[in-house]
Structures are given as C-alpha cells and as structure tokens.
MARROVO-919790 format. One line per 3 residues: number of its first residue (from 1); their letters; for each residue x, y, z of N, C-alpha, C, O. Coordinates in Angstrom, 1 decimal. Layout:
BEGIN
NUM) A) X Y Z X Y Z X Y Z X Y Z; ...;
! end
This chain:
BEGIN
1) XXX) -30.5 -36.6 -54.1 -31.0 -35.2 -54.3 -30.2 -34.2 -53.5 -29.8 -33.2 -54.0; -30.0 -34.6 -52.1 -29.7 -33.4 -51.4 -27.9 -33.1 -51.6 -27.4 -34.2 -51.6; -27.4 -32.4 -51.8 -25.6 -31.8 -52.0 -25.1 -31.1 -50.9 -25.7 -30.1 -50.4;
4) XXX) -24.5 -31.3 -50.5 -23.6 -29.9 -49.8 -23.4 -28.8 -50.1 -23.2 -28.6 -51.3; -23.2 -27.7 -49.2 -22.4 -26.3 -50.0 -21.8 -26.0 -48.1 -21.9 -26.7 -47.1; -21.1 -24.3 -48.2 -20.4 -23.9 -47.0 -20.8 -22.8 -46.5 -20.6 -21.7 -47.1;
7) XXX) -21.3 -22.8 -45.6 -22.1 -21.7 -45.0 -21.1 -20.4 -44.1 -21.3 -20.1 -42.9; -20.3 -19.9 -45.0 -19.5 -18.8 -44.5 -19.8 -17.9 -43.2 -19.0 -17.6 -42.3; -20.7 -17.6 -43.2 -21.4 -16.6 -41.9 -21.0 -17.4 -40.5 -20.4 -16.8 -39.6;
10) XXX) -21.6 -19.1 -40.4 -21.6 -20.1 -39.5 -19.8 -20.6 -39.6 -19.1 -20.8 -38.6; -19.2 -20.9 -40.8 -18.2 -21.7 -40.5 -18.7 -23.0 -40.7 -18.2 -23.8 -39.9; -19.5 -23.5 -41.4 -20.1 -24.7 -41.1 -20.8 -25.4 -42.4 -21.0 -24.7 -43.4;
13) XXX) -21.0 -26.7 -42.5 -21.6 -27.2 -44.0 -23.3 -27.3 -43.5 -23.7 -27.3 -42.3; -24.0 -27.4 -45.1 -25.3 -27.5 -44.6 -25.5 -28.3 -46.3 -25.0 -28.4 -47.4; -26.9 -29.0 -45.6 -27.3 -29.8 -46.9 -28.8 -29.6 -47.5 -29.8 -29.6 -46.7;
16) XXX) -28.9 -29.5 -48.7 -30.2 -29.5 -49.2 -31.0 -30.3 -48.9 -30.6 -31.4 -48.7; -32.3 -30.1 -48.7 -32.9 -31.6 -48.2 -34.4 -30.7 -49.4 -35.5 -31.3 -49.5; -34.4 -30.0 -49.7 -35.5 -29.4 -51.2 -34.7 -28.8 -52.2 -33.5 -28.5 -52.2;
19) XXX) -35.6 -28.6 -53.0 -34.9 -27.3 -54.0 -34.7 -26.2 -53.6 -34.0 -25.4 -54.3; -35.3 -25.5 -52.0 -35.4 -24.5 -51.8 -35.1 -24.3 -50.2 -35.1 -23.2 -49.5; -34.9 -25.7 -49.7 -34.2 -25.4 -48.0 -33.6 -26.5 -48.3 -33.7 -27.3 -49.2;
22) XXX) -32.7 -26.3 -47.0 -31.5 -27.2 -46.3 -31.3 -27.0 -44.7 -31.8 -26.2 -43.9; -30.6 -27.9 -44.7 -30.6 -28.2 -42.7 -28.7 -27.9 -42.6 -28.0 -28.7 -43.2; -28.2 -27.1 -42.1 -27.0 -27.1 -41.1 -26.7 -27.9 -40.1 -27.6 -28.2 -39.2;
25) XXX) -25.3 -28.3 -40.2 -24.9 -29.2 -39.1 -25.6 -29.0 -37.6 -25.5 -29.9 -36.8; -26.2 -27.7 -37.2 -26.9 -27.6 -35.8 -28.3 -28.0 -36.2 -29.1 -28.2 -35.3; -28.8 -28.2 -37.4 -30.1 -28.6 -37.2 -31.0 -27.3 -37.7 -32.3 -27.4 -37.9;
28) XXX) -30.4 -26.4 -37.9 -31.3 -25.1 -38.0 -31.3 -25.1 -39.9 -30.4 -25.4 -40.7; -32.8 -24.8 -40.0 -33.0 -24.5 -41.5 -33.1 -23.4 -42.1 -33.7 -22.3 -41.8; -32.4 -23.5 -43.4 -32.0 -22.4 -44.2 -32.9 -22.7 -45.2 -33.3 -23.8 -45.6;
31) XXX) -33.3 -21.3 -45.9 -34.3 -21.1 -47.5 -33.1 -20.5 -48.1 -32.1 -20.0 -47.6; -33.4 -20.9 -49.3 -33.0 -20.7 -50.7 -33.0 -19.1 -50.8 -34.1 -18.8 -50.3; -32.2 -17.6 -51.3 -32.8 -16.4 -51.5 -32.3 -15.8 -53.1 -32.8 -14.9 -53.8;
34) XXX) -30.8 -17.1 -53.0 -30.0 -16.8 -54.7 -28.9 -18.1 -54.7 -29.0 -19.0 -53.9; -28.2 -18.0 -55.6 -27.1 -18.4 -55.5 -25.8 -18.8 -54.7 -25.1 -19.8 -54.8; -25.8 -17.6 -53.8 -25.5 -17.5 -53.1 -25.1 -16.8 -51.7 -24.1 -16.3 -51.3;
37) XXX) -26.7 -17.1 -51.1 -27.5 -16.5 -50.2 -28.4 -17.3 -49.8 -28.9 -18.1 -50.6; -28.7 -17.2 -48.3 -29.9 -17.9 -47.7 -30.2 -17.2 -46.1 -29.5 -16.5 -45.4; -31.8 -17.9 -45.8 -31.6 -16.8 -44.5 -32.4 -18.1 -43.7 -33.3 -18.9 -43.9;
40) XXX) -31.1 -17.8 -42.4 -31.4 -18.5 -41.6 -32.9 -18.7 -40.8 -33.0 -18.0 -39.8; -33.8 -19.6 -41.2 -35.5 -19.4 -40.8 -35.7 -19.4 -39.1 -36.6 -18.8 -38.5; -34.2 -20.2 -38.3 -34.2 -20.0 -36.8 -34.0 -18.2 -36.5 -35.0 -17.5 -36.5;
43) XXX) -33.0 -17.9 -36.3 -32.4 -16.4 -36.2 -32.7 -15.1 -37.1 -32.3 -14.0 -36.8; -33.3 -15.5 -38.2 -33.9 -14.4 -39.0 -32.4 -13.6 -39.7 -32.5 -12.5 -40.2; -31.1 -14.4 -39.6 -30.2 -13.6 -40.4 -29.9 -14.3 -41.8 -30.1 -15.5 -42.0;
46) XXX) -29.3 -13.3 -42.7 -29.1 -14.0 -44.0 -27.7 -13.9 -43.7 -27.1 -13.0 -43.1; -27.0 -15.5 -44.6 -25.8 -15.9 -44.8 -25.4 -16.2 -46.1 -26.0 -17.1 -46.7; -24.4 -15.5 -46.5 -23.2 -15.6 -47.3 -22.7 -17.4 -47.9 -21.7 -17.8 -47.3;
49) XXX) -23.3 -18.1 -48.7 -23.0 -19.3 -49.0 -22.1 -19.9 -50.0 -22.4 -19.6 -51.2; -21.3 -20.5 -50.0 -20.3 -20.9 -51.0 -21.2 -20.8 -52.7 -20.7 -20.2 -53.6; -22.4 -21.7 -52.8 -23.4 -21.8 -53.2 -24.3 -22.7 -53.9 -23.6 -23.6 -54.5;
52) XXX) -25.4 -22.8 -54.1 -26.4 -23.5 -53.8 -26.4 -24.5 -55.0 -26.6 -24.1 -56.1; -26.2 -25.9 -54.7 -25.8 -26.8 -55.3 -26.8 -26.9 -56.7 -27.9 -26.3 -56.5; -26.6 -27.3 -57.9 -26.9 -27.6 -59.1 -28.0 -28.6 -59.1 -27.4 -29.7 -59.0;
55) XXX) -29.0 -28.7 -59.1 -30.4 -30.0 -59.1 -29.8 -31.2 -60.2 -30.0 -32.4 -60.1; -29.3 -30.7 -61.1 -29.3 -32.2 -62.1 -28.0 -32.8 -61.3 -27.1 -32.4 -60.7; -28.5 -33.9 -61.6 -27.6 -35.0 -61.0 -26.2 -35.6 -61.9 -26.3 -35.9 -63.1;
58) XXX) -25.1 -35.6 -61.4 -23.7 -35.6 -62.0 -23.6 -37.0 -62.4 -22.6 -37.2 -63.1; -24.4 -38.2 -62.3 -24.3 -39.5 -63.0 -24.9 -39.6 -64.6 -24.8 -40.4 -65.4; -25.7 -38.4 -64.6 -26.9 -38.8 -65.4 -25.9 -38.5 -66.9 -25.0 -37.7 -67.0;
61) XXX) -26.5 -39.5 -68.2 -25.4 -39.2 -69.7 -26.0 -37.9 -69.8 -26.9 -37.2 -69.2; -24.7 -37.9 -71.2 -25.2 -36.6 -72.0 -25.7 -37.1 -73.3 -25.3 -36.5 -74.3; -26.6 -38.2 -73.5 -27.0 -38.1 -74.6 -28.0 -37.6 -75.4 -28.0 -37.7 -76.6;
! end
C-alpha cells in the first residue's frame, strides 16, 4: 500500500502509510491537502511534494 514521494521543503522522502497521511524519514506526520501538497501535522507548515503517490497498485492486469 504505502509508496514513496520527495518532500521538497524538508529535502527528504516520506511514505504513505493511508490514503491520506504518511510518516517522513524524522518520524513526523504529514496529511494529504492535493497532489502536491501536505502539511506537516508536527510544525503546522505546508510542504511542496514531488507528489502523492497513485492507490492502484502497478502489479495489478489490465484486463
């Protein structure tokens, strides 16, 4: 479930762990606000994200 994306503001990767948060390599959690955007729920700032990984899963067919 969970993907990666790059959290520009930090310099740093963070990972999905819902559809709608993820955890940064320090541990601090980010919400979901767009595409690409999230606000940091420790520090109260919003960051600039590569962006927010796609839910369907890249194994699954196309039939």
């Amino acid at each position: 479930m969970g993907k990666d994306f790059f959290d520009y503001d930090d310099g740093a990767f963070a990972h999905t762990i819902s559809d709608n948060m993820a955890m940064d390599s320090d541990g601090n959690f980010l919400m979901r606000m767009g595409d690409n955007m999230v606000i940091d729920m420790d520090a109260g700032e919003v960051h600039m994200i590569s962006g927010w990984p796609n839910d369907e899963s890249d194994d699954e067919d196309d039939d």
